[in-house]
Backbone as a ProteinNet text record, in pm:
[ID]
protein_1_A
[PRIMARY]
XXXXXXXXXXXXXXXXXXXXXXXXXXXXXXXXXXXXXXXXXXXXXXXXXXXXXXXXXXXXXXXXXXXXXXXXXXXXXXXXXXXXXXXXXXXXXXXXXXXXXXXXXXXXXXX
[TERTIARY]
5021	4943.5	5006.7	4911.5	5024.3	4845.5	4966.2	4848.4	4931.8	4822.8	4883.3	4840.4	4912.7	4885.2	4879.5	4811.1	4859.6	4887.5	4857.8	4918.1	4968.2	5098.2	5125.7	5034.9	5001.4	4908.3	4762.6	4744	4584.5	4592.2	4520.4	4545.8	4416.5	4434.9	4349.7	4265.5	4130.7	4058.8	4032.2	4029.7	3994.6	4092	4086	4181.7	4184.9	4318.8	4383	4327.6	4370.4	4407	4502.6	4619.2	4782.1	4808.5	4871.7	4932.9	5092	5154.1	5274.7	5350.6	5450	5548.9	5731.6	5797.1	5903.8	6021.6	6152.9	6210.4	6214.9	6258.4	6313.4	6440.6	6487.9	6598.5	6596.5	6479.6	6426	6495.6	6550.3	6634.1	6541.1	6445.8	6392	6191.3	6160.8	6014.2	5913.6	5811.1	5740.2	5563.2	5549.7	5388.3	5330.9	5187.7	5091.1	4963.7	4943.2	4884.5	4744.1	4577.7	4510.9	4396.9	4358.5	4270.9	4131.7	4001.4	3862.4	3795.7	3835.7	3785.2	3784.1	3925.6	3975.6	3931.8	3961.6	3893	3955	4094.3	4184.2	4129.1	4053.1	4043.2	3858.7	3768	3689.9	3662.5	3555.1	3521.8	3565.4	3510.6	3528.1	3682.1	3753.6	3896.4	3997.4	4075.8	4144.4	4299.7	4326.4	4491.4	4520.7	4608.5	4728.8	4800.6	4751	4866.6	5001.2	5088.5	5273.9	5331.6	5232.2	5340.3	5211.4	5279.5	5243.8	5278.2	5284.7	5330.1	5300.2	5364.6	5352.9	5373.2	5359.4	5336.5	5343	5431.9	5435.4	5551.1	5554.7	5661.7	5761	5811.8	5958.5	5998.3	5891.4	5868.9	5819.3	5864.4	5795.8	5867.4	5762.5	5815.8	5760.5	5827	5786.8	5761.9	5661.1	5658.5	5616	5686.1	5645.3	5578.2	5581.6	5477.3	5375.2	5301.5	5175.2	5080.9	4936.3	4873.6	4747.9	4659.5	4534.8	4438.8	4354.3	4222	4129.2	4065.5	4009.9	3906.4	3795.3	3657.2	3554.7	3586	3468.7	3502.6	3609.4	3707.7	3612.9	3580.1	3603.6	3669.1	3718.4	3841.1	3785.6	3846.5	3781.7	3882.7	4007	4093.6	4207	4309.7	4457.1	4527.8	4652.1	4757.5	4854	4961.3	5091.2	5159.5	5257.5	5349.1	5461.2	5502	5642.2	5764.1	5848	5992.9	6061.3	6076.8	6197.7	6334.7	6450.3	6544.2	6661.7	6620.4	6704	6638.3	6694.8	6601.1	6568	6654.7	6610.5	6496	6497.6	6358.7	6255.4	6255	6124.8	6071	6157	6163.8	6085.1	6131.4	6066.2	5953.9	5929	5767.7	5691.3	5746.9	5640.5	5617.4	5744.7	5694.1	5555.1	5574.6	5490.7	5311.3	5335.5	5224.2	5171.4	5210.7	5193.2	5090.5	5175.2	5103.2	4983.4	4936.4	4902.9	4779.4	4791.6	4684.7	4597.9	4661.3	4655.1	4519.1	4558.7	4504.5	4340.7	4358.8	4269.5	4176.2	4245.9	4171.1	4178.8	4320.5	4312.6	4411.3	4383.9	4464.7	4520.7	4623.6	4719.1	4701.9	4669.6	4668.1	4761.1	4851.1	4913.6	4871.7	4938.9	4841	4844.5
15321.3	15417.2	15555.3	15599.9	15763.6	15888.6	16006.8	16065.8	16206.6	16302.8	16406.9	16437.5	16507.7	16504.6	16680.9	16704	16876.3	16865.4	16728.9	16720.2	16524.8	16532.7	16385.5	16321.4	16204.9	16071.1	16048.2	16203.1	16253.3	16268.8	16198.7	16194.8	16294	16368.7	16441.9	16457.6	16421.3	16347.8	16454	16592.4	16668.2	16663	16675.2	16628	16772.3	16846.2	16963.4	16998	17111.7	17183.8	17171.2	17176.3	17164.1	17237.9	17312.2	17400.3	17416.9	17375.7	17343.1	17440.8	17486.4	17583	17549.4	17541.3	17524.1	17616.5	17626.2	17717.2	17662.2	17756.4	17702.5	17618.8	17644.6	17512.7	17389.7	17380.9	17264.9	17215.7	17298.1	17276.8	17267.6	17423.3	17441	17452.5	17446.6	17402.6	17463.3	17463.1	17519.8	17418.3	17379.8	17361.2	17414.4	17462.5	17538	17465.2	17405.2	17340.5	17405.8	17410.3	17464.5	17389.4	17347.7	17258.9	17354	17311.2	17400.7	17359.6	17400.3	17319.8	17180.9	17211.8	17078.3	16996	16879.8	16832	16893	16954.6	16954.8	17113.9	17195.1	17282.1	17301.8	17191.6	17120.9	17214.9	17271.8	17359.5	17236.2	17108.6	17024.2	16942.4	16959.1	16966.6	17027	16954.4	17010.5	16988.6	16937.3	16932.8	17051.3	17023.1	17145.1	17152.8	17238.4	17233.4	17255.7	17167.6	17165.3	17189.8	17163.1	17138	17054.1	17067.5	16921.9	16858.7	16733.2	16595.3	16520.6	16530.8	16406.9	16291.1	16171.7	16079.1	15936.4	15863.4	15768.4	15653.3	15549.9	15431.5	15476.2	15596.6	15642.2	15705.7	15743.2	15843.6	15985.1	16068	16179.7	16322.2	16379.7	16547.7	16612.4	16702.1	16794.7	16920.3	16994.6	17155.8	17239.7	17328.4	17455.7	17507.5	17589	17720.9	17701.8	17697.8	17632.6	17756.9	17830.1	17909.2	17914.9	17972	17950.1	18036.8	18029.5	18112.8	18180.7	18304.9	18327.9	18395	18368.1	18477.9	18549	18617.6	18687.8	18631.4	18590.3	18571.4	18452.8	18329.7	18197.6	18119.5	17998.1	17945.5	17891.3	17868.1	17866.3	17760.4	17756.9	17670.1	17684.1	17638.6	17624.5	17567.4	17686.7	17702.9	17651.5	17569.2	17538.2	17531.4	17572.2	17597.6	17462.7	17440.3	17286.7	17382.6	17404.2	17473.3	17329.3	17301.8	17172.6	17271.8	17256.9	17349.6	17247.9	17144.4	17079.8	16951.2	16887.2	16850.9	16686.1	16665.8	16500.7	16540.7	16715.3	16750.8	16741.4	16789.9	16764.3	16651.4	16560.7	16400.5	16332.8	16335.8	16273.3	16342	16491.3	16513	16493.5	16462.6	16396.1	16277.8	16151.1	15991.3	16052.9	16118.6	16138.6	16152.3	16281.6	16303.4	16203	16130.6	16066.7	15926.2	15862.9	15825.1	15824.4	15960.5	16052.1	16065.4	16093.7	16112.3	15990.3	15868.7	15737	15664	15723.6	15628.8	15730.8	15842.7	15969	16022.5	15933.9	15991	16112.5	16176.9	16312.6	16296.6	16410.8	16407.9	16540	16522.2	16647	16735.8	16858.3	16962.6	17051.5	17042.6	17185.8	17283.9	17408.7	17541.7	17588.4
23447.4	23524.1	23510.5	23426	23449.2	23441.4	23552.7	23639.4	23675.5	23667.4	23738.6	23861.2	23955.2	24090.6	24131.9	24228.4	24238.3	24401.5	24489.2	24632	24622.1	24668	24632.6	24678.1	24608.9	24630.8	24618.1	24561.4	24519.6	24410.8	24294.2	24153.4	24121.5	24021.7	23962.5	23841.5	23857.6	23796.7	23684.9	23675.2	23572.6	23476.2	23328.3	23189.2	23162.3	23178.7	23142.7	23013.9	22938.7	22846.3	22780.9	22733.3	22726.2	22599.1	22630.4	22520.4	22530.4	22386.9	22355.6	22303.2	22318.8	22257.1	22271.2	22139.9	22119.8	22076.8	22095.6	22065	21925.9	21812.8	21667.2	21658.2	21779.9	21736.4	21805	21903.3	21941	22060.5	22112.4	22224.3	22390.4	22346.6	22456.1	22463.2	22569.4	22530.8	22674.4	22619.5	22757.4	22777.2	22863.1	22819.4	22919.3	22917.5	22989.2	23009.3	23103.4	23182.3	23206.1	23169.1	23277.2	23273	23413.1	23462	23541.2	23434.6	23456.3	23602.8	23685.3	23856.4	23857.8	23904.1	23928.4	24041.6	24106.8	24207.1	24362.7	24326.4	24438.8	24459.6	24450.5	24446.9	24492	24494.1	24545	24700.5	24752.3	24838.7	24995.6	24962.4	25033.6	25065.6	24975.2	24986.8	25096.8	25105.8	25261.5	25223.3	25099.7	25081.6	24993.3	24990.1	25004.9	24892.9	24764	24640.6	24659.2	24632.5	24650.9	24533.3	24393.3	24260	24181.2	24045.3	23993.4	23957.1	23975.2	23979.5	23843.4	23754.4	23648.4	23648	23702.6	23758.5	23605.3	23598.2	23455.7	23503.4	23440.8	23466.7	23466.7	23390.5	23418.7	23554.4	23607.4	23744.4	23743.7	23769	23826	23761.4	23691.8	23671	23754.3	23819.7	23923	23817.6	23872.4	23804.2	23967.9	23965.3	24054.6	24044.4	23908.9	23846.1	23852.9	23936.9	23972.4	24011.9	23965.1	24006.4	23991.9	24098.8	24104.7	23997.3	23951.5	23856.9	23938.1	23966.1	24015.2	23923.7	23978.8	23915.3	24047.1	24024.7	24127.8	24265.3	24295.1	24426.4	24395.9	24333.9	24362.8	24235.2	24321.1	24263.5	24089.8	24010.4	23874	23836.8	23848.9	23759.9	23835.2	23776.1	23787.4	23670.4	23633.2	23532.8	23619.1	23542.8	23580.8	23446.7	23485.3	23367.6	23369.4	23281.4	23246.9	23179.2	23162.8	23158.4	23099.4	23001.2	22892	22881	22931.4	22949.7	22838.9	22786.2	22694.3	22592.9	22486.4	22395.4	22522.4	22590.9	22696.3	22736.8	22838.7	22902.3	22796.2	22707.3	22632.7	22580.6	22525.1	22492.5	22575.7	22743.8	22838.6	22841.6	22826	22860.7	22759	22681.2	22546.3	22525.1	22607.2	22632	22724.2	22804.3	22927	22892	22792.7	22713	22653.7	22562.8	22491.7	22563.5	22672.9	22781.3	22839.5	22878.6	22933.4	22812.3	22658.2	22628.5	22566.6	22562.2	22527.1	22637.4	22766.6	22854.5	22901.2	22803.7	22888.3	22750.9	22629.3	22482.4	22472.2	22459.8	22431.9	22282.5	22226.2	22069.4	22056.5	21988.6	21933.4	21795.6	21823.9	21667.5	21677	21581.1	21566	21518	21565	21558.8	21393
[MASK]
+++++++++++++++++++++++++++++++++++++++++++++++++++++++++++++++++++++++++++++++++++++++++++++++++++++++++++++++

């Protein structure tokens, strides 16, 4: 079961965007997250974005960088950013991915 969350225990049914970027020596890594009206963001919605939650058998990546989309002052999306600060961080967010696009039919192109 692997799932992203944007309030714990509320899984989020919309399938991101994901855009990948690496340093050249492969140390460090970033991914960019953005979800087209998501459910948690839902007019009828009443919880509370904390983070997002990457959610997989290994357990849990937390991300902070978490921010709302706006158009014409209504809500449109949400970007969160992932920060890999060493080659383990990125390793694990790519079992994660990998996971993640297996169970959701998403596929990988490099640019």
């Amino acid at each position: 079961m692997t799932e992203i969350q944007f309030s714990r225990g509320i899984k989020e049914e919309v399938i991101p965007d994901v855009r990948l970027t690496r340093s050249k020596d492969g140390k460090q890594g970033t991914a960019t997250f953005y979800f087209k009206n998501p459910a948690i963001l839902d007019k009828d919605s009443t919880d509370e974005i904390t983070g997002m939650y990457l959610l997989d058998e290994e357990g849990e990546i937390a991300c902070r960088d978490v921010k709302g989309k706006f158009v014409n002052g209504q809500a449109d999306g949400i970007e969160a950013t992932h920060v890999m600060k060493s080659q383990a961080d990125w390793d694990r967010f790519m079992r994660f991915m990998e996971r993640y696009a297996k169970e959701n039919g998403l596929g990988f192109s490099k640019a």
